[in-house]
SEZANU-813463 format. One line per 3 residues: number of its first residue (from 1); their letters; for each residue z, y, x of C-alpha. Coordinates in Angstrom, 3 decimals. Each point is the difference from the previous one (the first is absolute). Layout:
NUM) A) Z,Y,X ~ ... $
//
This chain:
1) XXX) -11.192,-33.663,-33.281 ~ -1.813,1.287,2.549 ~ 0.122,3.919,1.701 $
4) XXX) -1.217,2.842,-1.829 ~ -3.371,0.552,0.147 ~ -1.253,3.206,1.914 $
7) XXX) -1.374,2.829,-1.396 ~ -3.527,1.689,0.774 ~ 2.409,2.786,1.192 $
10) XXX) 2.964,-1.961,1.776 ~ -3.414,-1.142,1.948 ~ -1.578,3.157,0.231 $
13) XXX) 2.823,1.814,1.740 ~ 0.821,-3.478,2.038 ~ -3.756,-0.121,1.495 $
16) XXX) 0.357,3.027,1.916 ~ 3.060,-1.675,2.119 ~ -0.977,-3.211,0.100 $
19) XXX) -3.512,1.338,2.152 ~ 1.921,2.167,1.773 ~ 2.670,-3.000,1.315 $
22) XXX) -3.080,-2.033,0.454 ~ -2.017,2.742,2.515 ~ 3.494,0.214,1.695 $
25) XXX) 0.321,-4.198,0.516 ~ -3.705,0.171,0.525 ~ 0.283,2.962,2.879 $
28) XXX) 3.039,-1.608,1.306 ~ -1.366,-3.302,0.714 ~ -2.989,1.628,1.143 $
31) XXX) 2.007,2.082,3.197 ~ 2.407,-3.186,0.514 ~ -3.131,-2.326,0.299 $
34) XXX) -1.740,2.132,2.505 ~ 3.613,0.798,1.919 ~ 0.768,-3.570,0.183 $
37) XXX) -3.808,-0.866,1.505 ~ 0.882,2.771,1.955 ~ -2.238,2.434,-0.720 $
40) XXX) -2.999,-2.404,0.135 ~ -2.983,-0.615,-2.636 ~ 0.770,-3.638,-1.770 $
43) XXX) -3.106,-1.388,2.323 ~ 1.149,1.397,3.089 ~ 3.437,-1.452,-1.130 $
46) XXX) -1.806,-3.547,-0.844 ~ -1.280,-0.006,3.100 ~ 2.536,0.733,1.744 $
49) XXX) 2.041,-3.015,-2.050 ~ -2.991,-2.359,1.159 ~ 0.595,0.660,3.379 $
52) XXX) 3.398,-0.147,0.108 ~ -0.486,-3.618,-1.461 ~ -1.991,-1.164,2.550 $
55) XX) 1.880,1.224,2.517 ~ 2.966,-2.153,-0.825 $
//
């Protein structure tokens, strides 16, 4: 026995949250990504990392 399968309209009416809960994850990791590289495009961040590393 496995679950019940979905219906074209359990999955219609599901779509429209599931997209929405992935823009949120998707705009989330977005802001915490650039906070956390503080403020910084990922290259300027990479280079930043690079020269960190060869400084130590």
């Amino acid at each position: 026995m496995g679950l019940p399968r979905s219906t074209s309209y359990e999955r219609s009416r599901t779509a429209p949250v599931a997209a929405a809960l992935e823009a949120l994850r998707r705009r989330y990791s977005d802001h915490w990504l650039l906070e956390t590289l503080s403020f910084e495009s990922p290259l300027q961040a990479c280079h930043k990392l690079i020269a960190l590393g060869a400084a130590a």
